[in-house]
C-alpha positions in Angstrom: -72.2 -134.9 108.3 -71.8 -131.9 110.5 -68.6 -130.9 112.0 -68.4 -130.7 116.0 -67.3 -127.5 117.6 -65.3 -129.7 119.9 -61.6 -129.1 118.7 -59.1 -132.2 118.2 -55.4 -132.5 118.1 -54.2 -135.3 116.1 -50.4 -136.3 117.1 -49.3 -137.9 113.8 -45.7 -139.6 114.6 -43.1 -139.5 112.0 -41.6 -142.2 111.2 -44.2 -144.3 110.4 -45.9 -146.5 107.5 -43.5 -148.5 105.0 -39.9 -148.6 105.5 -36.9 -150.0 103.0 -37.1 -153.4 103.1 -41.5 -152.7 102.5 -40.8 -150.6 99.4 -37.8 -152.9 98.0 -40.2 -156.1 98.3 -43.3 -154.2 96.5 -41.3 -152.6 94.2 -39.7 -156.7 93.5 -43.3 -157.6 92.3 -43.8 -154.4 90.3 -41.0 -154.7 88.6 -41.2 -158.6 87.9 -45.1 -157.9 86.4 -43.9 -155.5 84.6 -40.8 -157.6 82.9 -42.5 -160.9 82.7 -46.3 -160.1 82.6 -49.0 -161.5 84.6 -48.9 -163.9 86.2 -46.3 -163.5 88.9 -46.5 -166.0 91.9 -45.7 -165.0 95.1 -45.4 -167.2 98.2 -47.1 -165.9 101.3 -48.0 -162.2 101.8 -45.4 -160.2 99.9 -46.4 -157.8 102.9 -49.0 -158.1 105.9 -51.3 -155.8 104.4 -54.6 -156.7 102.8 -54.5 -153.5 100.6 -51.1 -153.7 99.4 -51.8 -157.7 98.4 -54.9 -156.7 96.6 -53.4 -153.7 94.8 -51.0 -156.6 93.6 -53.7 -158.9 92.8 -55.8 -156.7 90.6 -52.3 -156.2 88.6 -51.6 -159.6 87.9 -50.1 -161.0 91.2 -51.2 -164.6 91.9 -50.4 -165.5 96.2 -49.7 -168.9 97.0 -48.7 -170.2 100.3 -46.6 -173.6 98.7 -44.4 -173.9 95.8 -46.6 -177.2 94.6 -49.8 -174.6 94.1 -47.9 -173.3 91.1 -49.7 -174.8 88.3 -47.5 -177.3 86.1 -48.2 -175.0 82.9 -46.6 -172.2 84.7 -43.8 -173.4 85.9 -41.9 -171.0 83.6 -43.6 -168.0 85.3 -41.9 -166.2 88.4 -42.2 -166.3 92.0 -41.2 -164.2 94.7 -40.5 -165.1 98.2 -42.1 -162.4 100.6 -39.8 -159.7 103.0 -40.3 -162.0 105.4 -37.9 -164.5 104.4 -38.0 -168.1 103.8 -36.4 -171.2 105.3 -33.6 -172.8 103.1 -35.6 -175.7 102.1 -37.6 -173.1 99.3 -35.2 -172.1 97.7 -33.9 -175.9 97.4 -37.3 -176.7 96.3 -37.6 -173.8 93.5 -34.8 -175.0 91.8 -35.8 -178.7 91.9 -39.0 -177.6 90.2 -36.8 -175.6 88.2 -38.8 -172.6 89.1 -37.6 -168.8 88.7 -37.7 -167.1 92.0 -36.9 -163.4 93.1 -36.0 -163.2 96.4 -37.8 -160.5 98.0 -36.4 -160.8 102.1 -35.7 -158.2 103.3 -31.9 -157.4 103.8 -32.1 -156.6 107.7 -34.7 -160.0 107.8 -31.1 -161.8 105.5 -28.6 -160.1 107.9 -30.0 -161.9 111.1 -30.1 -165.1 109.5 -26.7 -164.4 108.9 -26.0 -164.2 112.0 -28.1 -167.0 113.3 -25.8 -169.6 111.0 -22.4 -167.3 112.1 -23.9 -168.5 115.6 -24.2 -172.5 114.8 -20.7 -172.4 112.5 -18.9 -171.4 115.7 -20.3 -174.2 117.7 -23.2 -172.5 119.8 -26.9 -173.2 119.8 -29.4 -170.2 118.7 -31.7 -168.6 120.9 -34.4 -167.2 118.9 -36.2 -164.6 120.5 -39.5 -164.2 118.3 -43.1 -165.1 117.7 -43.6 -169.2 117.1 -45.6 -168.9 113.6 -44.3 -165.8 112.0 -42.9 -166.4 109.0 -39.6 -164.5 109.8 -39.1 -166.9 112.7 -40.1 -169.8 110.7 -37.6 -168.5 107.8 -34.6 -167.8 110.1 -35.2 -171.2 112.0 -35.3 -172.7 108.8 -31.3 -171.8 108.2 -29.7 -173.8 110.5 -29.9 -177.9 110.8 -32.6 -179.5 113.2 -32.0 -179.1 116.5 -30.0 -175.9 116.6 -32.5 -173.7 117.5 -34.9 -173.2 120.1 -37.3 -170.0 120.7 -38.0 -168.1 123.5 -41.5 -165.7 123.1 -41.0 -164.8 127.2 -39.5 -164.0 130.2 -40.6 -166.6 131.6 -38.8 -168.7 128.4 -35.9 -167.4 129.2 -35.8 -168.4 132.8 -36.7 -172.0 132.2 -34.5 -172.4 129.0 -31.9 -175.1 129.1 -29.8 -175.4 126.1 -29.1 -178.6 124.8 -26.4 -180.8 126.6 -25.5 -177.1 127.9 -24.0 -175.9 124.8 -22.6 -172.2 124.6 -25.6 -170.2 123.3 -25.8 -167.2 120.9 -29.1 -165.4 120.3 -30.6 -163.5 117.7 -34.5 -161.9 117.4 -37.4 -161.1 115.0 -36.7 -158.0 113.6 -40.3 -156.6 114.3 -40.1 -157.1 118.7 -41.4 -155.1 121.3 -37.5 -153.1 121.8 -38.5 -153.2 125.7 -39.9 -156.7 126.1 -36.8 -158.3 124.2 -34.6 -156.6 126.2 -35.6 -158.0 128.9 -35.9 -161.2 127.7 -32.0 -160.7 126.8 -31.5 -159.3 130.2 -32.4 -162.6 131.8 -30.6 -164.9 129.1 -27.7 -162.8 129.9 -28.1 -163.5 133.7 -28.4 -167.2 133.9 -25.7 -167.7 131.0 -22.9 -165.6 131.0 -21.2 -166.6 127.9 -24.4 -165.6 126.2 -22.9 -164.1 122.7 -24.5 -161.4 121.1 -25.2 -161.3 116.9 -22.4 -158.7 115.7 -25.6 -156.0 115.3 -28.8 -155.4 116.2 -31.3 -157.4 115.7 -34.8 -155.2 116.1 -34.3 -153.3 112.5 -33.8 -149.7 112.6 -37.8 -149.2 111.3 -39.4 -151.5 114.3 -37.2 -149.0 116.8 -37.8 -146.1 115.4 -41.8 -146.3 115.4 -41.8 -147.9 118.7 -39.7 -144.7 119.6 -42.1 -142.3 118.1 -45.0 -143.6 119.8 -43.5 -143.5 122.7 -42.8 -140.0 122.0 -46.2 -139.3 121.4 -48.7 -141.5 123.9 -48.5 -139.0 126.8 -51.7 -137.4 127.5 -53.3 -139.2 124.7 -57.3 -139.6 124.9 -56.4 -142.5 122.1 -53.7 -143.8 120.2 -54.5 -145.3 116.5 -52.5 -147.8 115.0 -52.8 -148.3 111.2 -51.8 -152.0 109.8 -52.7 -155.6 109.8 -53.7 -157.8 112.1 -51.2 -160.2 111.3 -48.7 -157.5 111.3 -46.1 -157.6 114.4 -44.6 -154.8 114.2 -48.1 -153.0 114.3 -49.7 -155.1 116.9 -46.2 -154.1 119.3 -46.8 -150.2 118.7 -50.7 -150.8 120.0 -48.6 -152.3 123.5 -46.3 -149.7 123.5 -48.7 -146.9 122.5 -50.9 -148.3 126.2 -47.5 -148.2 127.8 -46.4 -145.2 127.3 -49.3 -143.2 128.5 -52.0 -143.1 126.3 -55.3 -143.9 127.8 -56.5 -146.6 125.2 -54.9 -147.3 121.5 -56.5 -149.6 118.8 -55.1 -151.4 115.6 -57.4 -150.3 112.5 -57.2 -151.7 108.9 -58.3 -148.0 107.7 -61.3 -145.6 108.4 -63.8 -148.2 108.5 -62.6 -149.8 111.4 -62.2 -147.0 114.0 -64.5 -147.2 117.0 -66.3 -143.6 116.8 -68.2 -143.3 119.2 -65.7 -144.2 121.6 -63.5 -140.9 120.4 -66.6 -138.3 120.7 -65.0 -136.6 124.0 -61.5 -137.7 123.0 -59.4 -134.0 122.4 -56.1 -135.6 122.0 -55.5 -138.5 119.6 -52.5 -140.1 118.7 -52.1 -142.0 115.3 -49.2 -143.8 113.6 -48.6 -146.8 111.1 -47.1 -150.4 111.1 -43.7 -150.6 108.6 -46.5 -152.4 105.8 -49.0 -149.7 106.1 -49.4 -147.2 103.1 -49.6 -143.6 104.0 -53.1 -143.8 101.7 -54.5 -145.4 104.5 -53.4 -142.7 107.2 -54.1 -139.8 104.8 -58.2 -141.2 104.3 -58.0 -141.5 108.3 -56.9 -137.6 108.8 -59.6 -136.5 106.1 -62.2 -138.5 108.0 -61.2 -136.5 111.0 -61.3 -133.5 109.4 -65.5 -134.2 108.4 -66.8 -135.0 112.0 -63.7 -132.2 113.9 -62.5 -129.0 113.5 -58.5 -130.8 113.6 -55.6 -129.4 114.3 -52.1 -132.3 113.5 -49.4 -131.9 116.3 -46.3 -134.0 114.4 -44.4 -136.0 117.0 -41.0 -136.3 115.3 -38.2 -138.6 116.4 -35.8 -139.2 113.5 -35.5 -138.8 109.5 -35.6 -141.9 107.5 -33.1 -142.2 104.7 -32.7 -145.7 104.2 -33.0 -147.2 100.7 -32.4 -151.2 99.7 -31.6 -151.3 96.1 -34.0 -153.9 94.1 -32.4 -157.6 92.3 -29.9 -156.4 89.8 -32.0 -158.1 86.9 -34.8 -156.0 87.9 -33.5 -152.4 87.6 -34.1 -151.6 84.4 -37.2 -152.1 83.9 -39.2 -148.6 83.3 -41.9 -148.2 85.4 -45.3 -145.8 84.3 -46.3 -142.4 86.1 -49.5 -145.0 87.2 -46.8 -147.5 88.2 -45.1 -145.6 90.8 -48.6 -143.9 92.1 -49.3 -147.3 93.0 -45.9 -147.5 94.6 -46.6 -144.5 96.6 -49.9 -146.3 97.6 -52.6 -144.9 95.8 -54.1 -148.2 94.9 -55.0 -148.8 98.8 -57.8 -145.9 98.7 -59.5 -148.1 95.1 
């Protein structure tokens, strides 16, 4: 393939791709293979990513989306619940079946259900703000008693919301929201009810905010903005709105090289590119280099803020030694196999 003349300036945002509670829930399964030997169970997605739950498949991970798919013959074997949490009534239903589970939520996903049931124990109904289906919302509405919770996706929710027998209302959110959008939706809750209490700390976790903020950063002037992830991903989907928002002219999710509309970039001189908290860098790495074979590219790094967060793994886990291939496939490598 011949290279064009035409030059391109890729803006590559930093932060982007995995972030703690990512790496701490990949890591979980690593470790658990590694201790126990295949096969590990693990209910739903560990991650929304399609190459990080194959790279776990082809090492002995088996994904289930119910407890009951675990085969009676290996009921001994482990299972991990994914980053994204889990309602209360898994756990409860592990140890009935007297299952092993490692618990692989993510601590920011664990802190707002803390909140949420903080919330109910002091006599107020919960106001959800999240996605109905995601399995965070369905975790964290699944740690308070029926009836407790409502969610609100909208403005437009929020403005026709009524709690129950008007009960004093506290709210919490999805961790992986538009920062913008939930604001307002807090704006207006915060309006109509003016005892409206607040979780004791953010909601949004630090890794949705900080890619939304890079973005941002970056969209202005932009011929394109690429967004690398899943399309069941929210925190990726929420970058492509705010990437469109921000200034640049059109922005895209993509699963990896293969999926990048071409043609449509021919003219483009500016293009912006990031990656959803479950992406591997792998994935942005192969897009760059196929780049660099059609363009003469020069990377512009739109930098917001240095990451240093690190969730430790489960106690039982962290001493289990881990291989030079091990931790290549932590870093990612198996998502260009």
């Amino acid at each position: 393939m011949s290279v064009s003349a035409l030059p391109l300036t890729l803006r590559l945002c930093e932060p982007r791709g995995f972030c703690a509670g990512v790496d701490r829930a990949i890591q979980i399964v690593v470790l658990a293979l590694k201790k126990h030997g295949a096969p590990v169970y693990v209910r739903h997605e560990i991650v929304h990513n399609k190459f990080v739950v194959e790279g776990l498949k082809a090492r002995g991970a088996v994904f289930i989306e119910e407890l009951g798919e675990i085969p009676p013959h290996h009921a001994d074997r482990p299972v991990v619940f994914s980053a994204h949490g889990v309602p209360k009534s898994v756990p409860a239903e592990a140890q009935a079946l007297s299952l092993h589970y490692l618990d692989a939520t993510c601590p920011l996903v664990s802190k707002v259900h803390k909140q949420a049931i903080l919330h109910e124990r002091r006599g107020r109904h919960v106001a959800l703000i999240g996605h109905a289906g995601h399995p965070e919302v369905i975790g964290t509405m699944g740690q308070l008693q029926p009836g407790a919770v409502s969610l609100i996706e909208t403005v437009e929710d929020a403005r026709a919301f009524a709690p129950p027998g008007g009960a004093p209302l506290g709210y919490v959110t999805q961790t992986t929201l538009s920062v913008d959008d939930t604001a307002e939706i807090i704006r207006v809750l915060h309006e109509r009810f003016t005892d409206l209490a607040a979780p004791a700390a953010e909601s949004i976790c630090y890794a949705t905010t900080n890619r939304q903020e890079a973005v941002k950063r970056a969209a202005p002037g932009c011929d394109h903005f690429l967004i690398v992830g899943a399309p069941n991903s929210s925190n990726s989907r929420r970058l492509v709105e705010v990437a469109t928002r921000s200034g640049a002219r059109a922005a895209c999710l993509v699963q990896g090289e293969g999926d990048i509309p071409w043609a449509e970039l021919d003219n483009a001189k500016l293009i912006g590119l990031s990656a959803g908290a479950s992406a591997p860098e792998v994935l942005v790495d192969a897009i760059v280099d196929a780049f660099r074979t059609r363009r003469s590219v020069t990377i512009d790094v739109a930098l917001t803020v240095e990451e240093t967060e690190n969730f430790p793994v489960l106690r039982d886990l962290r001493d289990t030694p881990l291989t030079p291939a091990d931790m290549a496939f932590l870093n990612g490598e198996h998502a260009a196999q």
